[in-house]
VMD Tcl script that builds the backbone (N, CA, C; Angstrom):
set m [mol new atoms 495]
animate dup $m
set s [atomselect $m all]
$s set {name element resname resid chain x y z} {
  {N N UNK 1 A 5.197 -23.875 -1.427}
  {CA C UNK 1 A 6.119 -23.177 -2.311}
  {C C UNK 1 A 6.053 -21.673 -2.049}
  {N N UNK 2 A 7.388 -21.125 -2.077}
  {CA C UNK 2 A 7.224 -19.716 -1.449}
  {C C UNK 2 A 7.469 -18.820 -2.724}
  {N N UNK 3 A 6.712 -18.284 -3.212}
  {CA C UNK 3 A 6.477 -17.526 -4.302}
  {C C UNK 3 A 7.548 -16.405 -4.442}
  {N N UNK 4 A 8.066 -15.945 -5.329}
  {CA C UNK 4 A 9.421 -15.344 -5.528}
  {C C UNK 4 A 9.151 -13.524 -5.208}
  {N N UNK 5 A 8.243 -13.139 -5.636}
  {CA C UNK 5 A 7.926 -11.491 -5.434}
  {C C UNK 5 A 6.492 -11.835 -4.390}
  {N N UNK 6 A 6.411 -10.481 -4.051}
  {CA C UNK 6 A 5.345 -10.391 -3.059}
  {C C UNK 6 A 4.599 -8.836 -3.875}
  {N N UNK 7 A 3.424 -8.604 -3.843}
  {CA C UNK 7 A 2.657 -7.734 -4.349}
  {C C UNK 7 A 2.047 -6.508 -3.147}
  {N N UNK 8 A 1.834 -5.389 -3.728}
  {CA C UNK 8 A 1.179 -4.266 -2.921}
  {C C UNK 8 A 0.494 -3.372 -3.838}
  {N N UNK 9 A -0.448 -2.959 -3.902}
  {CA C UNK 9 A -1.347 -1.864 -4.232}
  {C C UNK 9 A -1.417 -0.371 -3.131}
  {N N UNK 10 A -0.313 0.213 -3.460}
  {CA C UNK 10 A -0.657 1.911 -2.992}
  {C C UNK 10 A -1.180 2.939 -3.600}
  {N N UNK 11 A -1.771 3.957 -2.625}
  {CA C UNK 11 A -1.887 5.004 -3.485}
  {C C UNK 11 A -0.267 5.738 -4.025}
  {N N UNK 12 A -0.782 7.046 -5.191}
  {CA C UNK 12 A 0.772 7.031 -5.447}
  {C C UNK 12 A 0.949 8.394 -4.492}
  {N N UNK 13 A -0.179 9.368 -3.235}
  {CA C UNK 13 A 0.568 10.063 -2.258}
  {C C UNK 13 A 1.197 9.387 -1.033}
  {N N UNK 14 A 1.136 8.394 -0.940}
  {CA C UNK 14 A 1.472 7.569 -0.004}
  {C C UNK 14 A 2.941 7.314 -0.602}
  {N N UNK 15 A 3.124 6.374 -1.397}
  {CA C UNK 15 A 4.990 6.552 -2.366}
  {C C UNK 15 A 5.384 7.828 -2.311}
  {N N UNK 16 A 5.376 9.288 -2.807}
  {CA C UNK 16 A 4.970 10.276 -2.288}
  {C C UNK 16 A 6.121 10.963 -1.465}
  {N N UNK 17 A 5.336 10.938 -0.695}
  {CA C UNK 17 A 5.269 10.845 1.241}
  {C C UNK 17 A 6.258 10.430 1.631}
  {N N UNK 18 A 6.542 9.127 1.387}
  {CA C UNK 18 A 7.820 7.871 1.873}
  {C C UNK 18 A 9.024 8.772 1.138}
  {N N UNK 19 A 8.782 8.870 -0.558}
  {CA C UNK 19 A 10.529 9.247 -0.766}
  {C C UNK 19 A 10.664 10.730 -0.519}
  {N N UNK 20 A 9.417 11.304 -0.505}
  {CA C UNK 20 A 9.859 12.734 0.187}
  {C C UNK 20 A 10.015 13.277 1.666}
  {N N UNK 21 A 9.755 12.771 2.259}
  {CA C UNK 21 A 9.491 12.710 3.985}
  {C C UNK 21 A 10.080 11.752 4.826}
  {N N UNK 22 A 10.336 10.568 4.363}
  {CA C UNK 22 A 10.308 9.616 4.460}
  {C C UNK 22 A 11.930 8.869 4.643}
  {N N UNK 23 A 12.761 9.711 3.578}
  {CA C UNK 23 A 14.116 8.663 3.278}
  {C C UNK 23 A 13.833 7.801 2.358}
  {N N UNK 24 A 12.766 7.908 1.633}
  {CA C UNK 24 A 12.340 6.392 0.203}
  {C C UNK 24 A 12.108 5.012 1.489}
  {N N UNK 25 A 11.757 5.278 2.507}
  {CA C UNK 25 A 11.966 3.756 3.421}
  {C C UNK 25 A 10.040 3.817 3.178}
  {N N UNK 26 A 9.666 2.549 3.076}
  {CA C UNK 26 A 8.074 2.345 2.938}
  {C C UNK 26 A 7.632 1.273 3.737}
  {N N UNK 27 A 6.706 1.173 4.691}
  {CA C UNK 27 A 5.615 0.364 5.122}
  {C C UNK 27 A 4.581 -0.001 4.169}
  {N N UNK 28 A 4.796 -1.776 4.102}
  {CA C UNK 28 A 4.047 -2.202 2.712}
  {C C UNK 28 A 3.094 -3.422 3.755}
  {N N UNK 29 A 1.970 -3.404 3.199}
  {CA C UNK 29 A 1.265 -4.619 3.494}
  {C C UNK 29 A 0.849 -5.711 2.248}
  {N N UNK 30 A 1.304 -6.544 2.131}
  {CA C UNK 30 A 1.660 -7.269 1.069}
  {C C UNK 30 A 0.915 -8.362 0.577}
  {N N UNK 31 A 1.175 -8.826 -0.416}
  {CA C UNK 31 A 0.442 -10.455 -0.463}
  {C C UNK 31 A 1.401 -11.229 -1.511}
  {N N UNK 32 A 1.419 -12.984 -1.798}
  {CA C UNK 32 A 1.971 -13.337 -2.456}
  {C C UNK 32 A 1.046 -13.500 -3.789}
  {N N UNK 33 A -0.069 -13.269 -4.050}
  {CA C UNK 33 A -0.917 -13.262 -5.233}
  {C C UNK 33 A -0.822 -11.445 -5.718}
  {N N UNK 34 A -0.951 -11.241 -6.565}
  {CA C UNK 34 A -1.331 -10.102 -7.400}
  {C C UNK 34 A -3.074 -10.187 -6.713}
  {N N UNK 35 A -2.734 -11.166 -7.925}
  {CA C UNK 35 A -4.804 -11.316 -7.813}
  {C C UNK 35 A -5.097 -12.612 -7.845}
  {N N UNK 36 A -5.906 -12.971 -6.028}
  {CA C UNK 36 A -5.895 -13.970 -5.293}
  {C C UNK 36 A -7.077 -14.777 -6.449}
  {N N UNK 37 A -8.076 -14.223 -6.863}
  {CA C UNK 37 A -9.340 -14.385 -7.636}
  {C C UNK 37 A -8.928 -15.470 -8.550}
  {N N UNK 38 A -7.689 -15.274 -9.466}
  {CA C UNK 38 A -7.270 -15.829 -10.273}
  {C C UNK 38 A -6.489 -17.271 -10.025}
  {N N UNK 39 A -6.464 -17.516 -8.753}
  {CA C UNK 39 A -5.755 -18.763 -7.697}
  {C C UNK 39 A -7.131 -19.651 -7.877}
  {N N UNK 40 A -6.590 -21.008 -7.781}
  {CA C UNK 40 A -7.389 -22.235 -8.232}
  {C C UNK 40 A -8.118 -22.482 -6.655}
  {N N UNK 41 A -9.667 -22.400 -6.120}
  {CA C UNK 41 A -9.817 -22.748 -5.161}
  {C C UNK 41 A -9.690 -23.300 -4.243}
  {N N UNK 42 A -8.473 -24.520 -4.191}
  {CA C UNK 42 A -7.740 -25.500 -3.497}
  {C C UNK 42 A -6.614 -24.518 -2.804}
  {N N UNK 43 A -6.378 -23.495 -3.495}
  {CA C UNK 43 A -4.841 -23.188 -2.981}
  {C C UNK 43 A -5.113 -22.313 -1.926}
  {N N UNK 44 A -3.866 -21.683 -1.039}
  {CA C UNK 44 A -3.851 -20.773 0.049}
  {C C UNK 44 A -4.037 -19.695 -0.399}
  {N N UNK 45 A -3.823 -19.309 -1.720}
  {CA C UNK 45 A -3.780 -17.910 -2.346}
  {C C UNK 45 A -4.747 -17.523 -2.500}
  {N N UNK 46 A -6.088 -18.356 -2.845}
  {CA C UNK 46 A -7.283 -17.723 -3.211}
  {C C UNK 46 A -7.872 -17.923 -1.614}
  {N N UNK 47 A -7.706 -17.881 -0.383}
  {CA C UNK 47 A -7.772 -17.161 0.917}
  {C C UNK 47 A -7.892 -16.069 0.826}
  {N N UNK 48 A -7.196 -15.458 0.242}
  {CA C UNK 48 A -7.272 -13.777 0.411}
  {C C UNK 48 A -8.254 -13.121 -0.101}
  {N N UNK 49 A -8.942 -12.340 0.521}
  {CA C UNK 49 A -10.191 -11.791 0.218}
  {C C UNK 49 A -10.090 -10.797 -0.754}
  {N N UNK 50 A -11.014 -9.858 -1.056}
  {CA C UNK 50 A -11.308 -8.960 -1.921}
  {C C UNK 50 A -10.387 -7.423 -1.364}
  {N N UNK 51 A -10.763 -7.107 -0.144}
  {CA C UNK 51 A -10.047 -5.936 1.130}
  {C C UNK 51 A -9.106 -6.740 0.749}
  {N N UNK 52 A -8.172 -7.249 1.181}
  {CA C UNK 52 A -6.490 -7.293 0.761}
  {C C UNK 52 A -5.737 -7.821 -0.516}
  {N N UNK 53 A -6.642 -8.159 -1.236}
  {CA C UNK 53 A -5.853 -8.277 -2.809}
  {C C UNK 53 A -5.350 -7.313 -3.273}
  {N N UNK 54 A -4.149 -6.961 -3.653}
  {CA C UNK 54 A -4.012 -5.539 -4.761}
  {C C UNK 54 A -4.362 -5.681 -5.641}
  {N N UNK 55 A -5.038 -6.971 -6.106}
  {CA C UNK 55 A -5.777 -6.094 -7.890}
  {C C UNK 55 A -7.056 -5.919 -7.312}
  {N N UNK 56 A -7.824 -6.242 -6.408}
  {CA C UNK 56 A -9.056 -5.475 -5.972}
  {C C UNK 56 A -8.724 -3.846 -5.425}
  {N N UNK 57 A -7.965 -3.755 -5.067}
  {CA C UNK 57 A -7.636 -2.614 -4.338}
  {C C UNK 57 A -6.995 -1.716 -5.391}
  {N N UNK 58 A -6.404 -2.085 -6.095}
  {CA C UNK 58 A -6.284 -1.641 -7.504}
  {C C UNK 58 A -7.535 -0.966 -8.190}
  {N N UNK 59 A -8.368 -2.118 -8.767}
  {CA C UNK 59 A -9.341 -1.987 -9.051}
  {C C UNK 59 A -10.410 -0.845 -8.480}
  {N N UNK 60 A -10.358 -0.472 -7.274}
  {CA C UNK 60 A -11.044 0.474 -6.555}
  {C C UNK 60 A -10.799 1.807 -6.823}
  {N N UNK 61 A -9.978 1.647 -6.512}
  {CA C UNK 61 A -9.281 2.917 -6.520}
  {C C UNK 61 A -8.982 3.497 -8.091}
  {N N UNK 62 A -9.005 2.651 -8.084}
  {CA C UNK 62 A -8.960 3.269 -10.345}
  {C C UNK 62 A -10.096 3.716 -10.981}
  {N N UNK 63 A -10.881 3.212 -10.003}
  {CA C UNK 63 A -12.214 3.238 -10.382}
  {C C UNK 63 A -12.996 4.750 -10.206}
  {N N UNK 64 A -12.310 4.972 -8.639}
  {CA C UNK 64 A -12.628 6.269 -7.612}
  {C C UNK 64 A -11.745 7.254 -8.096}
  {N N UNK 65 A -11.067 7.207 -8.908}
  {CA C UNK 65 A -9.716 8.268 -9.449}
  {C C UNK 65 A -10.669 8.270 -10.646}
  {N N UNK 66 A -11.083 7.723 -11.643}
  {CA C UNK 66 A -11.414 8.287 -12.883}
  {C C UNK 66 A -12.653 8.542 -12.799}
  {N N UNK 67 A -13.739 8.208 -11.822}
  {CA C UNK 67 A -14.950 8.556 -12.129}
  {C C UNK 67 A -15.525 10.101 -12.204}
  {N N UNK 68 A -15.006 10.954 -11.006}
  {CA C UNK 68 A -14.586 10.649 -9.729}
  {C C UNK 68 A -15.305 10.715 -8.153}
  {N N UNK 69 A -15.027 9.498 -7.675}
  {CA C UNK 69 A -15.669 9.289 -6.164}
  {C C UNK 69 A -14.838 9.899 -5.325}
  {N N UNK 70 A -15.185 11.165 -5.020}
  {CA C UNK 70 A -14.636 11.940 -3.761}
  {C C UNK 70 A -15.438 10.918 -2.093}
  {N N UNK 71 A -16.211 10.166 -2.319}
  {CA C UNK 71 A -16.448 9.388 -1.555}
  {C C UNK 71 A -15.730 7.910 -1.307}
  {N N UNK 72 A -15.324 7.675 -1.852}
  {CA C UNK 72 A -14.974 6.202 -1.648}
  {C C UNK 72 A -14.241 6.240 -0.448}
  {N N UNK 73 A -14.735 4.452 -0.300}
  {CA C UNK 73 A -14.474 4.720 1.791}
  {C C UNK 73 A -12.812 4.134 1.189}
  {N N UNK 74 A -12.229 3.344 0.820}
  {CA C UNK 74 A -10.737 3.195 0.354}
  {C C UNK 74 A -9.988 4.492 0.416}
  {N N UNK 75 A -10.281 5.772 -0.188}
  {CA C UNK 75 A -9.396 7.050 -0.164}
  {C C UNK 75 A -9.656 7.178 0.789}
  {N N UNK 76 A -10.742 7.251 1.430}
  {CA C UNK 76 A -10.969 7.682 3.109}
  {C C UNK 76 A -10.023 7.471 3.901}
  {N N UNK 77 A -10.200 5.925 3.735}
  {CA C UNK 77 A -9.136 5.135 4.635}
  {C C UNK 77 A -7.975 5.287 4.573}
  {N N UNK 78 A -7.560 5.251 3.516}
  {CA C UNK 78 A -6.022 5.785 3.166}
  {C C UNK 78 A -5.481 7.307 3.567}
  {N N UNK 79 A -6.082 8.397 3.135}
  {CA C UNK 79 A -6.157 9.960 3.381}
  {C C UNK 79 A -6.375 9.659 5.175}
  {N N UNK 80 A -7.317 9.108 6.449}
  {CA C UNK 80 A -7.521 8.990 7.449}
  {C C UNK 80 A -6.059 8.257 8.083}
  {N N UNK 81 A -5.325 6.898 7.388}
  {CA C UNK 81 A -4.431 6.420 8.128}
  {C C UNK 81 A -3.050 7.181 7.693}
  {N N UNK 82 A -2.856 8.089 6.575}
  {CA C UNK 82 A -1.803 8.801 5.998}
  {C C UNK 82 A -1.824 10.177 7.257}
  {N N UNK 83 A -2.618 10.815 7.579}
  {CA C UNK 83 A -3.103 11.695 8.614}
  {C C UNK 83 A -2.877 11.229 9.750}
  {N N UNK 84 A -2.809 10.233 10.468}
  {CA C UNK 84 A -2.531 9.254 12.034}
  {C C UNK 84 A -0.979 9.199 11.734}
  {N N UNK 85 A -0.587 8.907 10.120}
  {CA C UNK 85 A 0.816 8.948 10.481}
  {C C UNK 85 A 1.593 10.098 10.383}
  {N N UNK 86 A 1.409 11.107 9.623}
  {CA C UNK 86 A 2.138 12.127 9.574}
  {C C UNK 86 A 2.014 12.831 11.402}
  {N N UNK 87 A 0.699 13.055 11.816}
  {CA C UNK 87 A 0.712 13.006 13.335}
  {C C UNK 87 A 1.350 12.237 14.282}
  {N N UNK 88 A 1.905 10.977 14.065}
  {CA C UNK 88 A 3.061 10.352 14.298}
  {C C UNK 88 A 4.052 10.431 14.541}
  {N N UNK 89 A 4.573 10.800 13.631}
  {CA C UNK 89 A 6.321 11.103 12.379}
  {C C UNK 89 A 6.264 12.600 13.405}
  {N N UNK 90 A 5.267 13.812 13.437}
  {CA C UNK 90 A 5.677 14.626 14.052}
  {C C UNK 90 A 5.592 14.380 15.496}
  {N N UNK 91 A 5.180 13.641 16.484}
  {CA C UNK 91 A 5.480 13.419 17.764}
  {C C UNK 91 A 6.751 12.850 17.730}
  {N N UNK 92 A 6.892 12.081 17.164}
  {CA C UNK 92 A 8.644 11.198 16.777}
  {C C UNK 92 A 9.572 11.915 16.855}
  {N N UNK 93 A 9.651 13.122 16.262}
  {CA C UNK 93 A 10.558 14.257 15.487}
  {C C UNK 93 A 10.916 13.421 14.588}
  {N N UNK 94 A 10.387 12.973 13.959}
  {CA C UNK 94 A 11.021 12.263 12.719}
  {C C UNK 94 A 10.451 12.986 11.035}
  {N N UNK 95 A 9.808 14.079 11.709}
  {CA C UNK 95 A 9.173 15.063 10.495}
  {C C UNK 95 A 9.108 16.572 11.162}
  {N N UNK 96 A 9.345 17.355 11.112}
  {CA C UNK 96 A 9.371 18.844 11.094}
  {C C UNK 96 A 7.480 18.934 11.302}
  {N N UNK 97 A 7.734 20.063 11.616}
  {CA C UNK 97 A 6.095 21.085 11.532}
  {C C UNK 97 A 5.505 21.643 10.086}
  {N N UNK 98 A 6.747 21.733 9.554}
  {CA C UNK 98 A 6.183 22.299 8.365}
  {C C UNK 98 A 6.045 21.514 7.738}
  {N N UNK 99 A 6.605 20.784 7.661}
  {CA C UNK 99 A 6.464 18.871 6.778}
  {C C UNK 99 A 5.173 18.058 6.768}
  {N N UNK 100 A 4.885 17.847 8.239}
  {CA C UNK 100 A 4.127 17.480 8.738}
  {C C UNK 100 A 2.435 18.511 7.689}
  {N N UNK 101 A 2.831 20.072 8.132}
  {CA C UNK 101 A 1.893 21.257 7.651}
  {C C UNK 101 A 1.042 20.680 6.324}
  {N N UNK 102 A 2.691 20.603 4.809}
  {CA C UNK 102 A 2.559 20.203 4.284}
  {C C UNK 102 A 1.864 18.910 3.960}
  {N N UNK 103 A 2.323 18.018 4.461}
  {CA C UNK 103 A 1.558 16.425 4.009}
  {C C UNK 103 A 0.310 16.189 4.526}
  {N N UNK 104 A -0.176 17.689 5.528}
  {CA C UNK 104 A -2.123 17.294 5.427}
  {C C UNK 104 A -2.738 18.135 4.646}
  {N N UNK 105 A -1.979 19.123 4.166}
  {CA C UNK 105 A -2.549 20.218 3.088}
  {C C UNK 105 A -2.971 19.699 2.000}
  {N N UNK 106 A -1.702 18.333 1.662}
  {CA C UNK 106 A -1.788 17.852 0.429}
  {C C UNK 106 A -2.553 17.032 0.248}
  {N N UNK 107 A -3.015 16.248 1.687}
  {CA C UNK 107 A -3.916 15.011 1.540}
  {C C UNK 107 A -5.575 15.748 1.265}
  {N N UNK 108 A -5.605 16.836 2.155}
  {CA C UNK 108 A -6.801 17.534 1.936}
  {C C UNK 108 A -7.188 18.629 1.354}
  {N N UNK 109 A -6.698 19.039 -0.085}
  {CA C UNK 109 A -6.697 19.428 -0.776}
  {C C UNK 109 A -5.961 19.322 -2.472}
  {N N UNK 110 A -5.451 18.222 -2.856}
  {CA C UNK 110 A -4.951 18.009 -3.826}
  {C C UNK 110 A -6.003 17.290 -4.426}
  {N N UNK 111 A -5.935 17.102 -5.551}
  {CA C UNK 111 A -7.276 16.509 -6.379}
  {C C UNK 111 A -7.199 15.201 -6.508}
  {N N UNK 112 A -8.135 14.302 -7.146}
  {CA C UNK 112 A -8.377 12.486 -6.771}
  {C C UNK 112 A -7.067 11.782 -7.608}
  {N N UNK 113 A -6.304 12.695 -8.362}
  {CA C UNK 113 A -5.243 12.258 -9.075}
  {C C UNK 113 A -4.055 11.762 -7.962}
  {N N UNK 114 A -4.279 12.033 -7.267}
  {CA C UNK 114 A -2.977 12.106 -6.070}
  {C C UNK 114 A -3.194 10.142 -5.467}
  {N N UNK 115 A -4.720 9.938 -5.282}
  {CA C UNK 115 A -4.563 8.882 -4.699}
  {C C UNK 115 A -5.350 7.962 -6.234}
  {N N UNK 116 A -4.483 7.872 -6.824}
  {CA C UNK 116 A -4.318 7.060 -7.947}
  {C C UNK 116 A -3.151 5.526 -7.218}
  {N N UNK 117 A -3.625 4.628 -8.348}
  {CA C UNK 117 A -3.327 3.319 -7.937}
  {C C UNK 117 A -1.504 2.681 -8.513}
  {N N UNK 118 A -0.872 2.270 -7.458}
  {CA C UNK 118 A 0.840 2.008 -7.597}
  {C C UNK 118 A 0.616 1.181 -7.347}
  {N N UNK 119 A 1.078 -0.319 -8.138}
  {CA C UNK 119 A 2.023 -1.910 -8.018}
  {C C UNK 119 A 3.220 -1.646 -7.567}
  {N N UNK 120 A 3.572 -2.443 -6.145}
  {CA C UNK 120 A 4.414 -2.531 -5.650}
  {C C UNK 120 A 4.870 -4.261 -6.461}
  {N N UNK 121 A 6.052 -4.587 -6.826}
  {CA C UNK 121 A 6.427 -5.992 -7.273}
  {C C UNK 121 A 8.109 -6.007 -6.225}
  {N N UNK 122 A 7.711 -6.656 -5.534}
  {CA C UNK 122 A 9.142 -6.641 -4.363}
  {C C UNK 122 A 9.471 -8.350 -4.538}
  {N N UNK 123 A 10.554 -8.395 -5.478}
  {CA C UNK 123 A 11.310 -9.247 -4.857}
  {C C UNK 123 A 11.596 -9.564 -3.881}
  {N N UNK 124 A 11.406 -11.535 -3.549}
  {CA C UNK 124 A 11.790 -11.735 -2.057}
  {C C UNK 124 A 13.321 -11.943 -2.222}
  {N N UNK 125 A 14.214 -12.059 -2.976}
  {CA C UNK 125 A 15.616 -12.655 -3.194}
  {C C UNK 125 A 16.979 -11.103 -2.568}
  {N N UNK 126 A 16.357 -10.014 -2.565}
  {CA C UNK 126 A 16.784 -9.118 -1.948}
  {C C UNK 126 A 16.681 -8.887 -0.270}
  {N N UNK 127 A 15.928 -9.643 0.204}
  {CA C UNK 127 A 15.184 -9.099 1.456}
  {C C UNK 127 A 15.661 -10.515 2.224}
  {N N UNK 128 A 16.008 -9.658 3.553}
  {CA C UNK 128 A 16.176 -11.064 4.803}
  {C C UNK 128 A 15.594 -10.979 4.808}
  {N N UNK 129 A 14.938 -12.733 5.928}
  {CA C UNK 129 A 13.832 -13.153 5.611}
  {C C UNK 129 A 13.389 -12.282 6.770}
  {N N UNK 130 A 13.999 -12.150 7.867}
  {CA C UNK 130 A 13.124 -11.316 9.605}
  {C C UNK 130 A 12.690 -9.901 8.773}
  {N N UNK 131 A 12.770 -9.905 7.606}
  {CA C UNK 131 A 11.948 -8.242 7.286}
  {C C UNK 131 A 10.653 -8.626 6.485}
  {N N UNK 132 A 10.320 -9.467 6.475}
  {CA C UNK 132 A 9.213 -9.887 6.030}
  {C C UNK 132 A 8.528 -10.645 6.733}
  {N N UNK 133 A 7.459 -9.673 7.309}
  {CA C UNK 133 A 6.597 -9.933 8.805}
  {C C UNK 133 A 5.180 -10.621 8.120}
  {N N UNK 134 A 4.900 -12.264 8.691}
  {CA C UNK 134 A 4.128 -12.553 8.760}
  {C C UNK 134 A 2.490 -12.083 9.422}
  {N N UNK 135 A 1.722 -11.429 8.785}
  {CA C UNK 135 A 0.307 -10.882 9.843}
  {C C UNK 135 A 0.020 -12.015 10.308}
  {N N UNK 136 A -0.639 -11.588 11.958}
  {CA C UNK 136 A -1.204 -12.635 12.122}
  {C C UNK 136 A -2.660 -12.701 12.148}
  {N N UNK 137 A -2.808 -13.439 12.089}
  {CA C UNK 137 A -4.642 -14.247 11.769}
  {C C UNK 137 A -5.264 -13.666 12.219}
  {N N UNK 138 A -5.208 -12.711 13.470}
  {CA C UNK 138 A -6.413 -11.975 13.860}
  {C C UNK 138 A -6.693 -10.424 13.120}
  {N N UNK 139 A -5.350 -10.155 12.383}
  {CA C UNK 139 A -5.027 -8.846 11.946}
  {C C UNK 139 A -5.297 -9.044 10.492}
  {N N UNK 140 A -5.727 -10.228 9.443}
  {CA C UNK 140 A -5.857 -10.486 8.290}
  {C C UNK 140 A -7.250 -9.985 8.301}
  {N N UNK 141 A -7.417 -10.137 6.885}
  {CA C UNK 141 A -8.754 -9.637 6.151}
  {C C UNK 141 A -9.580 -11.246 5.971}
  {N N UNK 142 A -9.132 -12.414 6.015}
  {CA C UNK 142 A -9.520 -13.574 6.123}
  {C C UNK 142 A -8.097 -14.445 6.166}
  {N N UNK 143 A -8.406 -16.085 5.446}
  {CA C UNK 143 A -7.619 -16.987 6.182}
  {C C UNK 143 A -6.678 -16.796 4.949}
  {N N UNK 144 A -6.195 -16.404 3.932}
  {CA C UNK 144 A -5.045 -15.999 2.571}
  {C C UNK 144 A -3.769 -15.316 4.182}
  {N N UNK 145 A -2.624 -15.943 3.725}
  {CA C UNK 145 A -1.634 -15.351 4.275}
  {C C UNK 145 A -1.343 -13.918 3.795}
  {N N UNK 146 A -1.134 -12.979 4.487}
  {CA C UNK 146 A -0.423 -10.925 4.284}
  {C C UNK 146 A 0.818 -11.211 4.905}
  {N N UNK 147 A 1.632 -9.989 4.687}
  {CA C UNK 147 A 2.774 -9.741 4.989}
  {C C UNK 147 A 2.578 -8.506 5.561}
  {N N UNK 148 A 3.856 -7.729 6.145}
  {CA C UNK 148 A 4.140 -6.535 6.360}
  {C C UNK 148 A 5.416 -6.665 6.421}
  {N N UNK 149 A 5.871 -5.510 5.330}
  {CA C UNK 149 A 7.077 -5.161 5.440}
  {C C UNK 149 A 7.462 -3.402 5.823}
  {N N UNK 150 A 8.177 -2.904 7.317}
  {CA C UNK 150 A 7.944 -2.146 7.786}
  {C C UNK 150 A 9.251 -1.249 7.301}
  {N N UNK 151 A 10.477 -1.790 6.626}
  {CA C UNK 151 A 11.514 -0.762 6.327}
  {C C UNK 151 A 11.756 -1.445 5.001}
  {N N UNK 152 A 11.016 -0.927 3.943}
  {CA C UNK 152 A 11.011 -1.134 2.577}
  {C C UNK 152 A 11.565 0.093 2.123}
  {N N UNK 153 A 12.962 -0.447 1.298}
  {CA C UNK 153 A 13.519 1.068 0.714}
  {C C UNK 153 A 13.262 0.983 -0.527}
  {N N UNK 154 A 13.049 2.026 -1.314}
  {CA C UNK 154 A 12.693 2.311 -2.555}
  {C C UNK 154 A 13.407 1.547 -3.898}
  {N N UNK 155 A 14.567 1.317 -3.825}
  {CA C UNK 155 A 15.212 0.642 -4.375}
  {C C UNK 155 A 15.034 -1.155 -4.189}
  {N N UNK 156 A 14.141 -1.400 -3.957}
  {CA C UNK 156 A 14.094 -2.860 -3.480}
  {C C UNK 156 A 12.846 -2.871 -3.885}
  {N N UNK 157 A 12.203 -2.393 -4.803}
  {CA C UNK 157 A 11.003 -3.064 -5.304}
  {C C UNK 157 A 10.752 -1.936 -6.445}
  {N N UNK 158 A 9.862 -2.721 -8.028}
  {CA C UNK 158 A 9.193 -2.107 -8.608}
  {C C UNK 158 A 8.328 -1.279 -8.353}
  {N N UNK 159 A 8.135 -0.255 -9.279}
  {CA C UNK 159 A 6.548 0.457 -9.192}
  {C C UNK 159 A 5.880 0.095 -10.678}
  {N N UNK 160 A 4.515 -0.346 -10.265}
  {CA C UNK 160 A 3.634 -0.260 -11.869}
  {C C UNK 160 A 3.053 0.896 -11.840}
  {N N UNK 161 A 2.727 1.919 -12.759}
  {CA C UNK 161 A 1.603 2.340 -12.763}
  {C C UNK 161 A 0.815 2.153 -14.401}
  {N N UNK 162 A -0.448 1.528 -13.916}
  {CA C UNK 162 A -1.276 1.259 -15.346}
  {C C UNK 162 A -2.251 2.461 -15.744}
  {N N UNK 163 A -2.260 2.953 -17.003}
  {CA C UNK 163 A -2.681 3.649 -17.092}
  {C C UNK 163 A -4.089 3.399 -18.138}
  {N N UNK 164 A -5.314 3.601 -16.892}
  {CA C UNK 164 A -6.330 2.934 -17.479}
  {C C UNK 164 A -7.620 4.173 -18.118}
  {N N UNK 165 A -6.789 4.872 -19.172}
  {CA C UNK 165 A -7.483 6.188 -19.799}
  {C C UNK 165 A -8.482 5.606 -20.611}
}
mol reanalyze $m
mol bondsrecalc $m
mol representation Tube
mol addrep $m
């Protein structure tokens, strides 16, 4: 059974980024569980590990925003692969110099509020199906099926943000 929305956990400079730099178009890595944890051990859903669930990844990061962990290897990772892409986007010309200037100033120097935690809820009933890229097995976090969706426009999916004061 193919589950009707597909889920993502971003930071919210990364959303950001996309509708300001970007055109609102987003690279999402996805899952069909929220939160795989909560899937009955028989099923494919509870496959998905802890690294690609968005309510773990959620969870992290909410965690590293209110404490605050200027360490956590998650912002790392995120602030490190947000940095590979804006270096990207400017070899592309698909971002200016000053754009580019901007979006590492901001990653490395704006405060832990920036990489706070966004629910992506993307309807699949909007989306052909060839835009919703199966990962494959060697590129997963374990055996739970991911997605990637590489031209996600802003208008084609919810944002949550929970606010866990």
């Amino acid at each position: 059974m193919t589950n009707l929305c597909l889920y993502s956990t971003n930071v919210w400079v990364k959303h950001h980024i996309c509708r300001e730099y970007r055109h609102d178009v987003h690279y999402v890595w996805c899952s069909e569980q929220f939160d795989p944890s909560q899937q009955g051990r028989h099923t494919g859903g509870s496959l998905i590990p802890a690294t690609s669930s968005p309510a773990e990844i959620h969870r992290d990061l909410s965690v590293a925003v209110k404490r605050p962990d200027q360490h956590n290897a998650k912002i790392k990772e995120q602030r490190n692969g947000l940095k590979k892409l804006a270096r990207q986007w400017l070899k592309a010309s698909e971002i200016t110099q000053p754009e580019h200037d901007d979006i590492i100033f901001d990653l490395d120097n704006r405060g832990l509020e920036i990489w706070r935690p966004l629910i992506y809820v993307i309807p699949r009933a909007g989306l052909a199906a060839g835009r919703i890229q199966p990962v494959p097995a060697s590129k997963r976090a374990g055996m739970g099926k991911e997605f990637i969706i590489a031209d996600l426009k802003g208008d084609e999916f919810d944002v949550i943000e929970m606010d866990h004061a």
